[in-house]
C-alpha positions, 0 to 999 in steps of 0.5 A, spaced: 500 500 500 503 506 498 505 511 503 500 516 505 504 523 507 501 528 512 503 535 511 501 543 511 497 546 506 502 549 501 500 554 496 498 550 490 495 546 494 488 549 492 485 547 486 485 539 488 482 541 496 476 544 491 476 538 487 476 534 494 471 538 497 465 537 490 466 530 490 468 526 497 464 532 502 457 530 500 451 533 503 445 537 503 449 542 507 454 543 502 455 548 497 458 544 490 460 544 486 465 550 488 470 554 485 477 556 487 475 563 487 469 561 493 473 557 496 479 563 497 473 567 499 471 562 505 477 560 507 484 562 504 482 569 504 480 570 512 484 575 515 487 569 521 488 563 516 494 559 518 496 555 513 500 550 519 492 549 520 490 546 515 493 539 514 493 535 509 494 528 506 497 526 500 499 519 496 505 519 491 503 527 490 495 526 489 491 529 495 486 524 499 485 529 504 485 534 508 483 537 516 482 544 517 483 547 524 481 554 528 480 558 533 474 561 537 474 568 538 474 572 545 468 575 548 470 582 545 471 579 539 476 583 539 481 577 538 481 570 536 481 565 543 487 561 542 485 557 549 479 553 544 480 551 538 475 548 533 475 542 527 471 546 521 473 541 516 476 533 516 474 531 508 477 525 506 476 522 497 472 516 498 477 511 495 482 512 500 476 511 507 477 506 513 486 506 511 485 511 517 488 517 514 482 521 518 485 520 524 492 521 522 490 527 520 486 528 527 492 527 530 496 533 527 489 537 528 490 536 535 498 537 536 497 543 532 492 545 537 496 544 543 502 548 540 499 554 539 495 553 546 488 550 546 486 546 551 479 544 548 477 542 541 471 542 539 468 539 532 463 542 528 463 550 527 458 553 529 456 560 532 462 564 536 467 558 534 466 559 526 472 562 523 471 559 516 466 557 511 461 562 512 457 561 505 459 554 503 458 549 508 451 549 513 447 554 509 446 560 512 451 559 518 455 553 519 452 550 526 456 544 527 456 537 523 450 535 520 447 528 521 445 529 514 453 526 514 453 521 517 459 517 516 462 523 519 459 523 525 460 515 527 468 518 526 468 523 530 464 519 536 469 514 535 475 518 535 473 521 542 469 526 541 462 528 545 456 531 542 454 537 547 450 541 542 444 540 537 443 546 532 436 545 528 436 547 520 429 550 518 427 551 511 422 554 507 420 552 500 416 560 498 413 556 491 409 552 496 408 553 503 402 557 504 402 563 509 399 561 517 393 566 518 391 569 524 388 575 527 394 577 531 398 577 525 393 580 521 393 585 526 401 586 526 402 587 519 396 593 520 400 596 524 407 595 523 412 595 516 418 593 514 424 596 513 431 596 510 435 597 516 443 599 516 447 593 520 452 596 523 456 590 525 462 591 520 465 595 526 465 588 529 472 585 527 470 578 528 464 579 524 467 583 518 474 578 518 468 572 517 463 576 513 464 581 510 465 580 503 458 577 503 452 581 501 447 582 506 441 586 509 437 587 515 430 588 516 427 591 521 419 591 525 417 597 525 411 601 528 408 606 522 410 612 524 415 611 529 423 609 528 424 604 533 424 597 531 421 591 535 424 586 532 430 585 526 433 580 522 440 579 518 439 576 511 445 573 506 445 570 499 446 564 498 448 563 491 454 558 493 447 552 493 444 554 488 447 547 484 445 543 490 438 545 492 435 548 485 433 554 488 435 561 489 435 561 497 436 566 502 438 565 510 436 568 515 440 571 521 441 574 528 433 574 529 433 579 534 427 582 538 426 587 543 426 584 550 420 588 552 416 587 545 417 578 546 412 573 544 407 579 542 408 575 535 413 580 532 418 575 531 413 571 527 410 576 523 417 579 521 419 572 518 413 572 515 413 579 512 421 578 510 419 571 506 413 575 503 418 581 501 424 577 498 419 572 494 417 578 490 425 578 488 425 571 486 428 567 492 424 561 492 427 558 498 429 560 506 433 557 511 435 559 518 438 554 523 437 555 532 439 551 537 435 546 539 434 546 546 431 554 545 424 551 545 421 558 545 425 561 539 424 552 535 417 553 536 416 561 533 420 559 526 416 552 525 409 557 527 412 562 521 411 556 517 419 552 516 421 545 516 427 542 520 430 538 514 436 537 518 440 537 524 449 541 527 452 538 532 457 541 535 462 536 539 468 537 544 473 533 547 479 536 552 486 536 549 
């Protein structure tokens, strides 16, 4: 059997992380096919990308995998936390599984982990702990490994790992789903409109390094005649899965409401509202993701007419 090498990522290295990335990293949750560019935009192209953080593994001068590891940032997001590091991908060419070259790679993930400080991995990058591949793996935000990547999941729990965390993915298809009507909504978009809003996170260091080349909006909840929104909502393109789901889709981010203005429907009516608004532009399909153990927050998206088609864990293991 010839020798697999385990090394760091090198600058030709690209085109052939692309080529294992659209063919051996199969999933709804996955943007492919990719190109070199979008993957620089995602990954390369990330103010603290390391490449002694990127491993990857090769047999007589071919790539049969490779193993990206970052870190989380502090609670300023001024500043990456290097006591925490994450596993934000492992990909290994399908012709080459069960030789355990997953886990040699694991293996260098974690020196190179320790050697810069972390005394914890976690596996799966989710929110606070996703520095890389915003916009080409999870859909609207990467929270965690998805089940719909089984085979990962069954490595990552034999090699140590402990699931602490469920994300759940929700979708709504706005050519077919017909919109919930009731009088407190109707009452809502009465009194209320929807407004383009400026987000001013681009002085947030950790967002603009992650997202800042991306296009999004933000829509506010706003009382007529009044500025003060009682609810709000991040929205991004999500043009890299137009290939892998056949549909223009849109996420959905960061939905905000007021403290004093929670469960008057304002979350719901603003979902609602944004869909209506952005089915008029031709986007056919929404997705936002929340964590599973926030019922509240679960059961206002699945009342705004979404579907959970998948499920991010998050692991963790001590170093």
């Amino acid at each position: 059997m010839p020798e697999v090498q385990i090394r760091t990522f090198r600058n030709f290295d690209p085109p052939h992380l692309v080529r294992l990335w659209n063919t051996a990293y199969q999933s709804r949750g996955v943007a492919a096919p990719i190109s070199p560019d979008i993957f620089d935009i995602a990954v390369l192209a990330v103010p603290f990308f390391d490449p002694e953080g990127l491993i990857v593994a090769e047999i007589d001068g071919e790539l049969v995998g490779f193993a990206h590891v970052g870190f989380c940032v502090n609670e300023d997001h001024t500043a990456l936390d290097h006591s925490q590091a994450v596993l934000c991908a492992i990909v290994v060419d399908p012709d080459h599984r069960h030789e355990d070259i997953g886990t040699r790679m694991l293996e260098q993930v974690r020196n190179y982990a320790r050697s810069k400080g972390a005394e914890v991995l976690f596996a799966g990058p989710s929110p606070e702990r996703d520095p890389f591949y915003n916009g080409i793996y999870g859909g609207s935000r990467p929270s965690g490994f998805l089940e719909s990547q089984p085979s990962l999941i069954e490595f990552l729990t034999a090699t140590g790992f402990e699931p602490i965390e469920q994300h759940g993915v929700f979708q709504k298809d706005l050519t077919t789903t017909r919109e919930p009507i009731n009088l407190k909504l109707v009452a809502i978009r009465r009194r209320m409109e929807l407004q383009l809003g400026e987000d001013h996170r681009i002085e947030d260091w950790w967002w603009a390094a992650r997202l800042g080349r991306y296009e999004l909006l933000r829509f506010d909840l706003v009382p007529r005649n009044q500025l003060q929104a009682v609810a709000s909502i991040t929205v991004l393109g999500l043009d890299f899965f137009v290939s892998n789901w056949n549909h223009r889709a849109v996420g959905m981010l960061d939905l905000i409401v007021a403290e004093e203005e929670r469960r008057k429907g304002y979350g719901q009516s603003l979902l609602i509202e944004v869909g209506r608004r952005l089915k008029d532009e031709m986007i056919t399909l929404l997705e936002i993701h929340a964590p599973m153990h926030q019922t509240e927050m679960v059961k206002l998206i699945a009342g705004a007419g979404f579907t959970q088609v998948d499920t991010g864990i998050v692991f963790r293991q001590d170093l």
